[in-house]
KEMAR-367281 format. One record per residue (C-alpha): chain; y, z, x. Coordinates in nm, 2 decimals, always signed. Example, Ala and Ser with C-alpha at 12.3 -4.5 7.8 and 13.67 -1.06 7.14 Angstrom:
2
+-------+--------+--------+--------+
! chain !     yy !     zz !     xx !
+-------+--------+--------+--------+
!     A !  -0.45 !  +0.78 !  +1.23 !
!     A !  -0.11 !  +0.71 !  +1.37 !
+-------+--------+--------+--------+
***
This chain:
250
+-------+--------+--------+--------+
! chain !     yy !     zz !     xx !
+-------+--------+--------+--------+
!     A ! +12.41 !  -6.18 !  +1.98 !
!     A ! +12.49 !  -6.28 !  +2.31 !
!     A ! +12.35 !  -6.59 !  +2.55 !
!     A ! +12.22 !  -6.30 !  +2.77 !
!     A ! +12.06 !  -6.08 !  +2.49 !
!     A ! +11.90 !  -6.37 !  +2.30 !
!     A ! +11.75 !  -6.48 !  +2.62 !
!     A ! +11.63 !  -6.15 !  +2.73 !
!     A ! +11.44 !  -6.12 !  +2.39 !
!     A ! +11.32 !  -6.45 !  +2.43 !
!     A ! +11.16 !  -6.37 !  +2.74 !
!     A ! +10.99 !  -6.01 !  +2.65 !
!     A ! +10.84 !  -6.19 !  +2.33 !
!     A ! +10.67 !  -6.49 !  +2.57 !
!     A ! +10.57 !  -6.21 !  +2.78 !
!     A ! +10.38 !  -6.03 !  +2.50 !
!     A ! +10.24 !  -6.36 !  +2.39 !
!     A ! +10.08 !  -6.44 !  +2.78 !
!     A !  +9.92 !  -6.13 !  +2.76 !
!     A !  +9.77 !  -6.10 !  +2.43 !
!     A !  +9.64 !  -6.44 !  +2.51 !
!     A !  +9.51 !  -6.36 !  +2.83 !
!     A !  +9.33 !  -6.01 !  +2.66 !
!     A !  +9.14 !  -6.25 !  +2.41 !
!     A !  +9.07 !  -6.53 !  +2.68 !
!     A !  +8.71 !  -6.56 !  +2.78 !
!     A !  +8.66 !  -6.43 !  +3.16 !
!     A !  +8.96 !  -6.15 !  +3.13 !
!     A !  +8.96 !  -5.83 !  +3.32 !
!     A !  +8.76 !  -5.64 !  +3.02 !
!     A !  +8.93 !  -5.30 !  +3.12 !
!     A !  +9.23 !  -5.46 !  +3.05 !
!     A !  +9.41 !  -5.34 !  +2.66 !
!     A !  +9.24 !  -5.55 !  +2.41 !
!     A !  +9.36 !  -5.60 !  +2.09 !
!     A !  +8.98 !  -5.42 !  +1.99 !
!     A !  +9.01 !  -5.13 !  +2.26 !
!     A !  +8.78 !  -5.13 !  +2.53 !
!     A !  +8.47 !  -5.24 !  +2.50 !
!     A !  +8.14 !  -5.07 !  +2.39 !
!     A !  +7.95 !  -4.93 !  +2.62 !
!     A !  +7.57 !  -5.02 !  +2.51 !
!     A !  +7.39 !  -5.01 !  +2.79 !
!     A !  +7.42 !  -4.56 !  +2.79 !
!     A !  +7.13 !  -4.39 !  +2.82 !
!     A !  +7.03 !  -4.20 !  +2.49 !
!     A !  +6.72 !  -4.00 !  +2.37 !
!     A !  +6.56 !  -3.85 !  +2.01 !
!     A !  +6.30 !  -3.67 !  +1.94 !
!     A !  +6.19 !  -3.62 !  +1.56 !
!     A !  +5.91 !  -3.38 !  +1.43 !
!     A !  +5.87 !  -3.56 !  +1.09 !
!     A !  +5.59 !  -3.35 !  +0.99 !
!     A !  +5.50 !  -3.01 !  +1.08 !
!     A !  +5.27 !  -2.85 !  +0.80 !
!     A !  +5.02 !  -2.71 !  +0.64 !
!     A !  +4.80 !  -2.86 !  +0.36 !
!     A !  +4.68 !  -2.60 !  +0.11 !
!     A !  +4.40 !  -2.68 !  -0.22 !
!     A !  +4.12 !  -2.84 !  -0.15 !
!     A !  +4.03 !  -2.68 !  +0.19 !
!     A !  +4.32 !  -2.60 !  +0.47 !
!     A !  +4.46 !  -2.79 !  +0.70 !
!     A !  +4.74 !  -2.81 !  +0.96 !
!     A !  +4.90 !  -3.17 !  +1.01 !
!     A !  +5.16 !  -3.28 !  +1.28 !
!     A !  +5.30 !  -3.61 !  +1.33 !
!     A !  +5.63 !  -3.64 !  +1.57 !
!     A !  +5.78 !  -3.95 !  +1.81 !
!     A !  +6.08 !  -3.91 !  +2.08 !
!     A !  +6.20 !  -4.22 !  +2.26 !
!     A !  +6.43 !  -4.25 !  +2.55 !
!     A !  +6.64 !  -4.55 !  +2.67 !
!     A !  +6.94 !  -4.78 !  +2.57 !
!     A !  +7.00 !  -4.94 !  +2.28 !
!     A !  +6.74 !  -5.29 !  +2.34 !
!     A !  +6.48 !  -5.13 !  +2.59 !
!     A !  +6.34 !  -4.80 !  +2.49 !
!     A !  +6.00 !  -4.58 !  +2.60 !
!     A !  +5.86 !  -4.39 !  +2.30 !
!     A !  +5.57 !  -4.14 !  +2.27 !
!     A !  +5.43 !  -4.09 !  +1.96 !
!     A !  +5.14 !  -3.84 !  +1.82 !
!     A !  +4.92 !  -3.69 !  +1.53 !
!     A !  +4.70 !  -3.54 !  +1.45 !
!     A !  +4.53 !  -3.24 !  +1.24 !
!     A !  +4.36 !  -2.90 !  +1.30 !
!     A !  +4.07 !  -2.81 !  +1.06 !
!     A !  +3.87 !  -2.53 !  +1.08 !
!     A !  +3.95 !  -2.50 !  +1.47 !
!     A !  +3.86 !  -2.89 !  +1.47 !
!     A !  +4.12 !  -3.15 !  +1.62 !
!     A !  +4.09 !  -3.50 !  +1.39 !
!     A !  +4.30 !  -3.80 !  +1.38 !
!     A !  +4.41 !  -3.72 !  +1.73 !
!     A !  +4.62 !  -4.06 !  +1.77 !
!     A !  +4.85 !  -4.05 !  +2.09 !
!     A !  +5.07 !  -4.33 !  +2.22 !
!     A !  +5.30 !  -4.48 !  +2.46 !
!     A !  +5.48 !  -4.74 !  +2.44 !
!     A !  +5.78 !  -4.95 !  +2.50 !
!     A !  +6.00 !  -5.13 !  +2.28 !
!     A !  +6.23 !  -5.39 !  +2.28 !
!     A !  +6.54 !  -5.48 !  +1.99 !
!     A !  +6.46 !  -5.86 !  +1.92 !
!     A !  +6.68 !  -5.81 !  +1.57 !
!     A !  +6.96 !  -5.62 !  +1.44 !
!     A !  +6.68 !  -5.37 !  +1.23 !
!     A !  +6.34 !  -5.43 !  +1.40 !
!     A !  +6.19 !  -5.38 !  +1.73 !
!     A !  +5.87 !  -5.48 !  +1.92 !
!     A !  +5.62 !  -5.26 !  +2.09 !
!     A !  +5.39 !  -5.27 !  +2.28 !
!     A !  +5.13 !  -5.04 !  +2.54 !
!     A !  +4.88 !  -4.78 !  +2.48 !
!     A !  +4.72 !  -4.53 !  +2.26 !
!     A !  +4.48 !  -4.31 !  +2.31 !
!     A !  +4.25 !  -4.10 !  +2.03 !
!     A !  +4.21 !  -3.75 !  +2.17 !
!     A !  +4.07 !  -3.48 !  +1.98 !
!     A !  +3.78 !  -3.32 !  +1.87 !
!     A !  +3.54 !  -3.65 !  +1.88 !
!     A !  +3.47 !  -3.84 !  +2.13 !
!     A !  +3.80 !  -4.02 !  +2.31 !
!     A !  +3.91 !  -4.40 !  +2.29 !
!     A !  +4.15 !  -4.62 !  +2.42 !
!     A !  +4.32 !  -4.92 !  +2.31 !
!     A !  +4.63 !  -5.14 !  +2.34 !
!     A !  +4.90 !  -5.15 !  +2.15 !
!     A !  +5.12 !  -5.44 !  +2.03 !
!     A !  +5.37 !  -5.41 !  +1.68 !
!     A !  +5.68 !  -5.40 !  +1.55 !
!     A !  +5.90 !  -5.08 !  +1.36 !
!     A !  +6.23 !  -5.08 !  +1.22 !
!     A !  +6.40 !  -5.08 !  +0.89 !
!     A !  +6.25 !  -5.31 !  +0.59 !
!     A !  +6.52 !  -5.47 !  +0.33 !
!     A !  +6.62 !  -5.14 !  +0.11 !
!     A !  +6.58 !  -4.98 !  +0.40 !
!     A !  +6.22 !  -4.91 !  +0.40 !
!     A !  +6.09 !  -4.77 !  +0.75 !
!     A !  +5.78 !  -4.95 !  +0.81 !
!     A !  +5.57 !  -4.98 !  +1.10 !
!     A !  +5.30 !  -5.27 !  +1.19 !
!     A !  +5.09 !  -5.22 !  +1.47 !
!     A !  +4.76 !  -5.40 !  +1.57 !
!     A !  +4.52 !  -5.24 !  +1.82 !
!     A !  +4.26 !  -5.39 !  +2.12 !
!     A !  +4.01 !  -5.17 !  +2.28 !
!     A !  +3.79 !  -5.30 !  +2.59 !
!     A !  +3.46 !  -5.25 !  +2.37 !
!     A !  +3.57 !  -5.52 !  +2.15 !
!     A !  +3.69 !  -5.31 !  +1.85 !
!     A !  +4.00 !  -5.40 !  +1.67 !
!     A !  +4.20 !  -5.20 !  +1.44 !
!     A !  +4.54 !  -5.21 !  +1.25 !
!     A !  +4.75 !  -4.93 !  +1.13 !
!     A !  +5.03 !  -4.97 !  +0.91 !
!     A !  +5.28 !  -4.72 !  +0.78 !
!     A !  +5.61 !  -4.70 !  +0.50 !
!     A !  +5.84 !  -4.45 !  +0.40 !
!     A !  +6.12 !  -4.44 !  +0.20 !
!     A !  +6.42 !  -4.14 !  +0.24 !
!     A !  +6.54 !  -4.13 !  -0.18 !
!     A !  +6.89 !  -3.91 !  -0.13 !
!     A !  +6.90 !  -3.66 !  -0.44 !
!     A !  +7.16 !  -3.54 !  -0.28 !
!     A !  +7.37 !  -3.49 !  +0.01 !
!     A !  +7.11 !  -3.24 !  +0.11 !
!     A !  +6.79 !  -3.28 !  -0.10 !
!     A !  +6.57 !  -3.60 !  +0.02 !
!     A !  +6.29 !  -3.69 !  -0.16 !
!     A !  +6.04 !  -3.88 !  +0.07 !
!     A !  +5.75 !  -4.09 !  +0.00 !
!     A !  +5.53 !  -4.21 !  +0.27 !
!     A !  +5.18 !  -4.41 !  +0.29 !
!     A !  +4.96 !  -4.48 !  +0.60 !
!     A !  +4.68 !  -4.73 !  +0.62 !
!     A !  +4.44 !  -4.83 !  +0.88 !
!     A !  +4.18 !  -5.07 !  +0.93 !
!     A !  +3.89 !  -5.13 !  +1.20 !
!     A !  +3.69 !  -5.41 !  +1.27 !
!     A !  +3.39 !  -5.26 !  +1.36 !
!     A !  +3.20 !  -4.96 !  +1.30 !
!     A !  +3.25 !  -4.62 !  +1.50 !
!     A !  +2.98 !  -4.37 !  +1.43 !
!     A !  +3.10 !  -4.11 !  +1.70 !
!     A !  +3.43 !  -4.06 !  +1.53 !
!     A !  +3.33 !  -4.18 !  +1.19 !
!     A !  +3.51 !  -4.48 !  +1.11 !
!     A !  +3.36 !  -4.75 !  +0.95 !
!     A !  +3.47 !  -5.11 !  +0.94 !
!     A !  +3.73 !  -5.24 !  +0.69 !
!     A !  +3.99 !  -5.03 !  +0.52 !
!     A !  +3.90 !  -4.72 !  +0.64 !
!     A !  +4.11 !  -4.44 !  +0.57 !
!     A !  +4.43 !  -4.37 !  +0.28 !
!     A !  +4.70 !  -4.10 !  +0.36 !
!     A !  +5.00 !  -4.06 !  +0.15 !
!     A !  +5.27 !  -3.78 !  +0.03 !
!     A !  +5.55 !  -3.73 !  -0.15 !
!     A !  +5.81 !  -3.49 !  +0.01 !
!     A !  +6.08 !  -3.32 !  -0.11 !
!     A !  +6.31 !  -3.16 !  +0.15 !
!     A !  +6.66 !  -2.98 !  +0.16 !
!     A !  +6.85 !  -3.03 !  +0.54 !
!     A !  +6.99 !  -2.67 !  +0.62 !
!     A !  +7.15 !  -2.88 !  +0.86 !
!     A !  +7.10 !  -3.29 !  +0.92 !
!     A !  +6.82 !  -3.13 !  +1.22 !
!     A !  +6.64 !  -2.91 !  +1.04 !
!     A !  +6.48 !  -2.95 !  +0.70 !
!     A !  +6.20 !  -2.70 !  +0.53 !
!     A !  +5.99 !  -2.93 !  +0.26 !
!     A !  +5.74 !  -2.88 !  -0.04 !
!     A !  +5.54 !  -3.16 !  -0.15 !
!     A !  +5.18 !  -3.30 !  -0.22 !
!     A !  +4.97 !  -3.51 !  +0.01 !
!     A !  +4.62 !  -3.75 !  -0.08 !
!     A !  +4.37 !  -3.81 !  +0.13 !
!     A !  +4.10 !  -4.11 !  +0.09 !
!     A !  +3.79 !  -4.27 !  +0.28 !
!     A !  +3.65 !  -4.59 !  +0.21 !
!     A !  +3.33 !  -4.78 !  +0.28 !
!     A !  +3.10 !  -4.67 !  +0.57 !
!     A !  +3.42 !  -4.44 !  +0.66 !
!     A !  +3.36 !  -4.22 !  +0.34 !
!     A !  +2.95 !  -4.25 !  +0.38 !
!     A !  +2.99 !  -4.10 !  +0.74 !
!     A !  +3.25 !  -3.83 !  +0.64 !
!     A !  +2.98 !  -3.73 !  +0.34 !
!     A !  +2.72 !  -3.77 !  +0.62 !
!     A !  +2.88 !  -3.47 !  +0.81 !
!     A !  +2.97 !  -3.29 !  +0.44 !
!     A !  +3.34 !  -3.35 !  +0.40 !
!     A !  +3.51 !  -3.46 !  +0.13 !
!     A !  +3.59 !  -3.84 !  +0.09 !
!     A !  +3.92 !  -3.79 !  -0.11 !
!     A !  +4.17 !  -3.49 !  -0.18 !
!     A !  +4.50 !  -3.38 !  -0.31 !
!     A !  +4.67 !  -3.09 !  -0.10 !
!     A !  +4.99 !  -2.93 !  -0.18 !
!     A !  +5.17 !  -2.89 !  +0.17 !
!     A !  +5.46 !  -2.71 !  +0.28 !
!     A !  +5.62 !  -2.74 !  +0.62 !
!     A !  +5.93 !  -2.85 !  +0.85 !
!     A !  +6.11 !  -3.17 !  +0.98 !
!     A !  +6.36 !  -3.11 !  +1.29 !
!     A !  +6.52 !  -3.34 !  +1.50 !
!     A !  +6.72 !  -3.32 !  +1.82 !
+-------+--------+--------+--------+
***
């Protein structure tokens, strides 16, 4: 090879070096090529809204259940809304509505925190709202949230589920839902303590990933004054419903 050649070469191959050096070099132009690409845009605004439960609960007496949450926001700071409730015998219960925002502090968790409200067909109440959701080890969805109102009640709520892939397509899904109150609330018949049990098993098939028909059974418990005031007003303390109903997302 010739003296020009060889130092022609050379001087491409230092070239290369410089910039590959300069690409990886704290402070760069980051719209400059990267070894990586370019870098991730995280800070896009992105939305999702998820109808998890959209049934009706047949057996002992019928019922009609929803329970859906959408959030909006980038991938640390987010608003969500969330509500439930069900319609018996024209009657709103467990009217639980929230808003609230949320903020990454791990790779799988989140905190929240704002308000809830309890509309339906008993008298309304407000609280505030402070918790955390996200994905347990196993991938358990759990969510821990701890409530204040201004009358001095207190009350917890915490939910789990589990998504057990059958298949591609067929998801079986067990869920539980627990709350507890500190004091006693005649007007929408809660009593203090452990107050309430409501958990299912669900088996679904996704049509597609957005829109899922299930079958499944659901159980219903009161405890403690809870299940005196609900025989106070003649309902049943405990149940086992078969439901059937949909889950779509967008």
């Amino acid at each position: 090879m010739s003296a020009s050649r060889l130092a022609v070469a050379l001087g491409t191959s230092l070239l290369a070096a410089v910039g590959a050096a300069r690409a990886q070099t704290p402070g760069a132009d980051p719209n400059e090529a990267a070894p990586f690409g370019s870098p991730v845009e995280d800070q896009r605004i992105f939305w999702h809204a998820l109808l998890d439960q959209l049934e009706g609960r047949f057996g002992d007496g019928e019922s009609f259940r929803w329970d859906g949450q959408a959030w909006v926001g980038t991938d640390t700071d987010r608003l969500w809304l969330k509500s439930e409730g069900i319609v018996t015998s024209g009657q709103v219960e467990d009217g639980i509505h929230e808003a609230l925002y949320s903020r990454a502090v791990t790779t799988y968790f989140d905190v929240q925190a704002g308000l809830r409200y309890d509309l339906d067909s008993a008298p309304s109440r407000g609280w505030v709202a402070l918790g955390i959701q996200g994905l347990a080890p196993q991938f358990f969805d759990v969510e821990a949230t701890g409530y204040a109102s201004d009358a001095g009640h207190f009350a917890a709520r915490l939910r789990t589920s589990y998504d057990l892939l059958l298949t591609q397509r067929l998801i079986l899904q067990p869920e539980i839902e627990l709350n507890f109150y500190s004091k006693a609330d005649p007007g929408r018949g809660i009593g203090t303590g452990l107050s309430d049990l409501d958990t299912g098993l669900r088996l679904r098939y996704e049509i597609t990933r957005k829109f899922a028909p299930y079958i499944g059974v659901a159980y219903e418990d009161k405890f403690g004054q809870t299940a005196d005031f609900a025989r106070r007003d003649g309902e049943s303390v405990d149940s086992l419903r078969f439901v059937a109903g949909l889950r779509v997302w967008y």
